[in-house]
N, C-alpha and C positions, 0 to 999 in steps of 0.2 A: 556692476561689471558690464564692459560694451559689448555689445552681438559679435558674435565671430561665426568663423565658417566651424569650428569644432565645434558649437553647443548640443550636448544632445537632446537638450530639451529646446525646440523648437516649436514657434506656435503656429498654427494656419487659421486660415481668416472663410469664412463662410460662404461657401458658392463662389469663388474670387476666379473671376474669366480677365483675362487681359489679355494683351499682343506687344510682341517684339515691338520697339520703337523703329522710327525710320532709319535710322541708319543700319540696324539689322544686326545678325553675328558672325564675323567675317571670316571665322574658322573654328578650329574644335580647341582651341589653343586660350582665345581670350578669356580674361579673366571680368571684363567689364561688358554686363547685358544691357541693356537699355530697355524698357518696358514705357509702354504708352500711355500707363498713369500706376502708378504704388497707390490710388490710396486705398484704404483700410490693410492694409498689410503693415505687420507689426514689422515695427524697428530696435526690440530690445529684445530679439532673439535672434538666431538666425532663419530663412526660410527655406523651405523644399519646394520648387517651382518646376514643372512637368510643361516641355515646351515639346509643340507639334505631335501631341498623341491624336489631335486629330486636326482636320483642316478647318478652315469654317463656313465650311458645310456639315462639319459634324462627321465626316468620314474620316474610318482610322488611317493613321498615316506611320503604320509601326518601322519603316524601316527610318523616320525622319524622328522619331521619339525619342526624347534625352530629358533625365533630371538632374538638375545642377541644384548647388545650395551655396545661397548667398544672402547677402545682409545689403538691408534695403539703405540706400545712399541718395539722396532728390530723387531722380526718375528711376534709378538706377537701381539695379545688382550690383554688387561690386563684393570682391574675394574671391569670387566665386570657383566652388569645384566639378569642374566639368563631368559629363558621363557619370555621377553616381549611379544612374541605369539608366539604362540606352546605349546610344553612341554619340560621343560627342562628336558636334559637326558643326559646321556652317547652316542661320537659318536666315531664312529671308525678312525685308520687315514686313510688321501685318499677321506674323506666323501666331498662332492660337498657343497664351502661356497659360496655366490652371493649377490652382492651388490644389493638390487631394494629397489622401491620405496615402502614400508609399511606403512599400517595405524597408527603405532604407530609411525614410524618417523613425514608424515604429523601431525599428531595430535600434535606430540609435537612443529612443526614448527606455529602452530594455538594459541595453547597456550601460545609461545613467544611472538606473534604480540597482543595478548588480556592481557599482563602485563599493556600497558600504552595507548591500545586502546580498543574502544567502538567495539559491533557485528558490528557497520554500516563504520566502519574503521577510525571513528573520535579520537583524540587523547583525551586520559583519565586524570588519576590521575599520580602524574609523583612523583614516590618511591624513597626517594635513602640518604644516607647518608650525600650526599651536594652537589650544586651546582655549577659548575665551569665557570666562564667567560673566554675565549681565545681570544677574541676579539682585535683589536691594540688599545696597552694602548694611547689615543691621548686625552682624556677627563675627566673628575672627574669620579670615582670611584663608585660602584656600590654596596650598601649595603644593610642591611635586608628592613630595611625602604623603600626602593626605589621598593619593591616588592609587588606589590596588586595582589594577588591568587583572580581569577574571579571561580573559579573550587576548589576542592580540591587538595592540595597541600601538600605530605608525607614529610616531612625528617626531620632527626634527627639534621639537623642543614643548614643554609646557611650562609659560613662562607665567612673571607675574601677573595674577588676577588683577580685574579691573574694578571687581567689588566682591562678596561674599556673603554665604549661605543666610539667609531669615532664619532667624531663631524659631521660625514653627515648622521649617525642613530639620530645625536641627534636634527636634523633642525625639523625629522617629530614626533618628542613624546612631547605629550603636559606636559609641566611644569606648577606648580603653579607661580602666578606671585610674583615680586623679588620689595622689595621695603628699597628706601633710604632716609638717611636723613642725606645730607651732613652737615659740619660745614658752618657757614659764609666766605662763601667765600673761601669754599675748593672744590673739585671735588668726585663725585660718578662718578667711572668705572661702570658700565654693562658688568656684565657677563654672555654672549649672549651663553655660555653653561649649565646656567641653566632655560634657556626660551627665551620666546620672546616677555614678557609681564611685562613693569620696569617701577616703580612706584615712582618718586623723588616726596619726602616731603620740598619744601623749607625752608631754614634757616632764619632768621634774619638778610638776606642780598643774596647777588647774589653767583651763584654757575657757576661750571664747569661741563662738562659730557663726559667724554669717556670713549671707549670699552676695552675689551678684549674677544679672544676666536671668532674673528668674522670669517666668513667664505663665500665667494661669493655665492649668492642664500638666503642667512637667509633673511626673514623678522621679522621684530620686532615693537615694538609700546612703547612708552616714553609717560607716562603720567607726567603732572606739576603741583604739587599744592599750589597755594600762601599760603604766610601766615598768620597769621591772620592782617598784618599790607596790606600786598599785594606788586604790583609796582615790586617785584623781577624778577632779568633777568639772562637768563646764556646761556652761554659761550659756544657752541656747539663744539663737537666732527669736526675736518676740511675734505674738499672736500667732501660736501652737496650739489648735485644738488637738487634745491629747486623746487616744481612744481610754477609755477608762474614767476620764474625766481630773488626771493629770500626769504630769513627766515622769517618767519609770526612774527608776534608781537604777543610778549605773552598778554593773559590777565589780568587786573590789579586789578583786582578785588580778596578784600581778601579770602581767602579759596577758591576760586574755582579756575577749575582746568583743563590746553586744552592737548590734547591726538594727539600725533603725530605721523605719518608711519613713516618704512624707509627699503627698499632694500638695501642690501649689492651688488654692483654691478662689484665690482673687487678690488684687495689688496687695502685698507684705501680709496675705492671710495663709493659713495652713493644716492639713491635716497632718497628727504624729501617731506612729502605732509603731510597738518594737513586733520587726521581725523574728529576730533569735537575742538570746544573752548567752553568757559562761561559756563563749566559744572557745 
């Protein structure tokens, strides 16, 4: 973004003494200063520039004191807003310009930090035309929906992402849970990027279950619910170390329904341990 006379975060440059150019400032009115050399004064902010607070001799010259703020242009100021404190006037050339720190610079650098924070430095209301994701794209996608505002929340739109969440942001945010209902004797995937809480509805016979999206560290939970005939078995996802030292026996009893752990322990490895059965 280019320096403007609005930014409130303005930078100043270290001991910076200068003078009006020769042509001078020929009222309290112009908008264009002239300075007898810019350099080290930043150009990708705007500045707070205190002209004739004293002479050069060093004596104060308060009723001749004016700070304007403007954005450095070749030799120049330019936009400039006259009288931020002082009196805007006419100055002569040669007049003593000095870069310090002013209450109108600070104030406006306070006012910057209080757009999207509280007095006590907590972050506020967050304004702005849209929302952007930079994140590496490695997982589904991140849309209006997926957004619960806990606070107020401005903008005139949250459009589509530009990428989406890493799957190791997405081990620790709780998802609602993901529920299946295979055919007879087909297979529900789990996809261990939308949770970690999957809910298989048995079919009318035995099923299959494998992953996708999985990731060393996930934990996650498989609940199984017979059906109304019961007796149905399936076919687990392979390299399950079992606590026990093998696969529990489902329950056979119709509709209800056993809930299983399982750690992801290394590429297509796993821990298995039942939580509950004969729910």
């Amino acid at each position: 973004m280019a320096a403007a006379n609005t930014d409130k975060f303005k930078k100043v440059s270290r001991r910076w003494v200068g003078q009006i150019g020769a042509a001078g400032v020929s009222d309290a009115v112009v908008t264009t200063i002239p300075l007898s050399s810019t350099t080290n004064l930043a150009t990708d902010t705007a500045i707070v520039a205190v002209i004739d607070r004293v002479d050069s001799n060093g004596t104060a010259t308060s009723s001749l004191e004016e700070t304007v703020i403007g954005v450095v242009s070749g030799s120049n100021l330019v936009n400039c807003v006259r009288g931020s404190e002082g009196t805007a006037q006419a100055h002569s050339a040669g007049a003593v310009v000095e870069m310090l720190v002013t209450a109108k610079g600070w104030n406006d650098l306070v006012d910057g930090f209080l757009v999207n924070h509280t007095q006590l430095g907590a972050h506020e209301a967050i304004t702005g035309t849209s929302i952007t994701v930079t994140a590496a794209a490695t997982a589904s996608t991140i849309s209006a929906s997926d957004i619960t505002a806990t606070r107020n929340v401005t903008a005139s739109a949250i459009g589509s992402p530009t990428a989406s969440l890493p799957l190791d942001l997405l081990t620790g945010i709780y998802q609602p849970f993901q529920t299946y209902s295979p055919a007879s004797g087909g297979t529900s995937t789990l996809n261990l990027a939308l949770g970690n809480d999957h809910r298989v509805t048995m079919p009318g016979g035995n099923a299959t279950i494998a992953l996708s999206n999985e990731k060393t560290g996930m934990k996650f939970m498989v609940s199984i619910t017979q059906d109304g005939t019961g007796s149905r078995t399936i076919t687990w996802f392979s390299t399950i170390k079992w606590a026990g030292g093998s696969a529990p026996t489902l329950t056979t009893t119709a509709n209800k329904r056993d809930t299983l752990g399982f750690i992801v322990t290394g590429s297509g490895t796993y821990d298995g341990l039942v939580v509950g059965q004969n729910i």
